[in-house]
C-alpha positions in Angstrom: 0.0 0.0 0.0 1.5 3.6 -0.9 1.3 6.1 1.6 -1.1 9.5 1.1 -0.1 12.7 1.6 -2.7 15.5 2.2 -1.8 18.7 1.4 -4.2 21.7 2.6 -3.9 25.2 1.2 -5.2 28.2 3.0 -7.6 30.2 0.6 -8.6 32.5 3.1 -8.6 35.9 1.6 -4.8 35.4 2.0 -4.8 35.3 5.8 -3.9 32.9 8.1 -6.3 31.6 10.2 -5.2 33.8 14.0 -6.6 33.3 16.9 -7.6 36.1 18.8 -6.6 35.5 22.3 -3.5 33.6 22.9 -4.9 31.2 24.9 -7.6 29.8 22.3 -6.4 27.2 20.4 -7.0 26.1 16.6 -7.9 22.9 14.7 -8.5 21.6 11.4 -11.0 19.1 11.0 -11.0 17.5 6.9 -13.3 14.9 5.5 -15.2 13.6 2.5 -12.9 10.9 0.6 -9.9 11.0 -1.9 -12.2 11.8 -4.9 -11.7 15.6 -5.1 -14.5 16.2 -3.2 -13.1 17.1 0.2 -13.6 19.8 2.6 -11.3 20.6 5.1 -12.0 23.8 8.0 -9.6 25.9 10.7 -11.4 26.5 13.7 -11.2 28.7 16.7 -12.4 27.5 19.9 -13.1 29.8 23.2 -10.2 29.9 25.9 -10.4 26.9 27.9 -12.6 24.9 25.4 -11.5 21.7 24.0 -12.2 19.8 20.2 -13.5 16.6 19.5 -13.5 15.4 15.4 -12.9 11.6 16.0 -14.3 9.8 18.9 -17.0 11.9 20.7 -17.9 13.6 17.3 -18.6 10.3 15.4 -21.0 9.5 18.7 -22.7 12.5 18.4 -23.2 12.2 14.3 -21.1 15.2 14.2 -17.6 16.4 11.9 -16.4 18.2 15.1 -17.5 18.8 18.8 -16.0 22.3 20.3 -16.9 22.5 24.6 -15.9 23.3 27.9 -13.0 22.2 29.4 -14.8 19.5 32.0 -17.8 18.5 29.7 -18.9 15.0 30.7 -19.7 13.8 27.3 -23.2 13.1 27.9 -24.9 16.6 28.6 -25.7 18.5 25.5 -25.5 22.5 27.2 -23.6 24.5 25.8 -21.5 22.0 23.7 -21.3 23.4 20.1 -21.7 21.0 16.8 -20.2 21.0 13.4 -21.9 19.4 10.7 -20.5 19.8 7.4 -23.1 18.2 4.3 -22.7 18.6 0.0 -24.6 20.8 -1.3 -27.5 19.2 -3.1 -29.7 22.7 -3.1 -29.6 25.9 -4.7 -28.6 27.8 -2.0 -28.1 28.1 1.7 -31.7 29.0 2.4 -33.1 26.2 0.7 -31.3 23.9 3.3 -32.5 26.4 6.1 -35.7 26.0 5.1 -36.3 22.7 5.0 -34.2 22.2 8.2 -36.5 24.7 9.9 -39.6 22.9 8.7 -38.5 19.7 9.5 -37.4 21.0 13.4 -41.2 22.8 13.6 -42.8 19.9 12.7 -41.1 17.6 15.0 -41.4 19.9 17.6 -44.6 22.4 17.0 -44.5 24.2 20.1 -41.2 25.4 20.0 -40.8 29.4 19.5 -38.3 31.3 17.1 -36.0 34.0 17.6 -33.6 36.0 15.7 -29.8 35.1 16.5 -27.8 37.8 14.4 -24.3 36.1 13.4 -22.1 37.9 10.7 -18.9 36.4 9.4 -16.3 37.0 7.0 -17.3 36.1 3.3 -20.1 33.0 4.7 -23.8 33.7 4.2 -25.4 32.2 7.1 -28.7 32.0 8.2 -29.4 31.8 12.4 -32.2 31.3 14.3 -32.5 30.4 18.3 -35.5 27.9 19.1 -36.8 27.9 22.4 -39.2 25.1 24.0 -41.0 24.5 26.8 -38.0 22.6 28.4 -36.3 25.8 28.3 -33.9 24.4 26.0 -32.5 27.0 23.8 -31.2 25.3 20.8 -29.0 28.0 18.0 -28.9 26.3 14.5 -26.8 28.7 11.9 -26.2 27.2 8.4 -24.0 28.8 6.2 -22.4 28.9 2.9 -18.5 29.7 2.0 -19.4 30.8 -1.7 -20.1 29.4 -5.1 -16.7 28.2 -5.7 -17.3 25.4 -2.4 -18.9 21.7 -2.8 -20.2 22.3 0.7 -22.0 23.8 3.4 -21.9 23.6 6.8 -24.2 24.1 10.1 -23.1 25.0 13.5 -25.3 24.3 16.8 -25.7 24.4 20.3 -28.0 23.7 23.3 -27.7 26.2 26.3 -30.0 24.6 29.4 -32.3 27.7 30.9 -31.7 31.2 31.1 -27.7 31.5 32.7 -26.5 34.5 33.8 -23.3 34.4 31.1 -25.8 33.6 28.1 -24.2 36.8 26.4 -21.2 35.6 26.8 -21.9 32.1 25.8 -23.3 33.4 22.1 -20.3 35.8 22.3 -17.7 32.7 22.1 -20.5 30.7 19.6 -20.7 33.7 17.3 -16.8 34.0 17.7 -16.1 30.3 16.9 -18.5 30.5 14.0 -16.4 33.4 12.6 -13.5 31.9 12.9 -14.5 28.8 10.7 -12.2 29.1 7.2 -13.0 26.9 4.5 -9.6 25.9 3.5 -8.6 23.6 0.0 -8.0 20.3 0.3 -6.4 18.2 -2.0 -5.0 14.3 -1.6 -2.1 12.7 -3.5 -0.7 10.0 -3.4 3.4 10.0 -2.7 5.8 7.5 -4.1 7.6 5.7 -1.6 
C-alpha cells in the first residue's frame, strides 16, 4: 500500500487563520474521501474549550464537537456541533428552510427568535428555538461561496436562562467566525 499525503492550502482571503486571544487554540478538522470532493476547516475554539472530530464527534453524528474544558460527554449544554453536508440545493436558504420545517414539525410548540451572526465572506442563516424545556437550541447554516462543494451548520444547546448567556453566544458567534474553508487536496506520494 502507498502512503497518502494531504496537502491543505489556505484560501482565506490570504490570511492565516489567527486566533484572537493567545490562549484559544485552533484545529482543522478535513473529511469527504480521496475523490476531489473534500472539505477541510480551521477553527477557533473559546479559551479553555476543547475539540472533538474523531471519537465523541462520530457519537454524536457530528464532523467536530468544540466545549468546555470538563464536559462530561453526555450533557448537551452548551457543547457546540459541526456538521458539514454537500450541497445538493440551490442555496443556503433552501437547506435552512427545509431544516427549519422539519425542526417545527417535530417539535410544534417550540418558539423562534432572531440570533444575528455575521462572518467574513459565509452567508449564514441563524435562528434560536426555544421550548417549553427551556432548551435553547442555535442552529446557523451557512455557505463559503459558489466556488465550495459544501455547506456547513453550527449548533448548540444552552439549558435555561444562565447569567453568562451573552457571553456564551459571544464565544458561539466567535467560533462561527473563525470557521475558514480551507482547499483540500490528496495525492498520493511514491515511496
Amino acid at each position: 500500500m502507498r502512503p497518502v499525503l494531504i496537502v491543505f492550502a489556505a484560501l482565506a482571503l490570504g490570511a492565516a487563520v489567527q486566533a484572537k486571544e493567545a490562549k484559544e487554540e485552533s484545529t482543522m478538522v478535513y473529511g469527504g474521501g480521496t475523490d476531489g470532493n473534500g472539505w477541510a476547516f480551521a477553527v477557533t475554539a473559546p479559551s479553555g474549550w476543547k475539540f472533538d472530530c474523531c471519537d465523541l464527534a462520530t457519537k454524536h453524528h457530528a464532523n467536530l464537537l468544540v466545549f468546555p474544558d470538563g464536559w462530561d460527554a453526555g450533557d448537551p449544554d452548551r457543547v457546540m456541533v459541526l456538521v458539514v453536508w454537500k450541497k445538493d440545493r440551490a442555496s443556503v436558504d433552501g437547506d435552512w428552510e427545509a431544516d427549519a420545517h422539519a425542526y417545527t414539525s417535530r417539535f410544534p410548540e417550540v418558539k423562534t427568535e432572531a440570533f444575528d451572526v455575521q462572518a467574513k465572506n459565509l452567508s449564514c442563516r441563524s435562528s434560536v428555538y426555544i421550548g417549553a424545556d427551556r432548551l435553547r437550541d442555535y442552529v446557523v447554516f451557512c455557505d463559503p461561496g459558489a466556488e465550495w462543494r459544501y455547506r456547513f451548520g453550527w449548533s448548540m444547546t444552552v439549558r435555561g436562562d444562565p447569567a453568562d448567556r451573552s457571553g456564551i453566544e459571544a464565544r458561539f458567534r466567535r467560533t462561527i467566525g473563525s470557521t475558514t474553508p480551507m482547499s483540500l487536496a490528496i495525492k498520493q506520494s511514491d515511496p
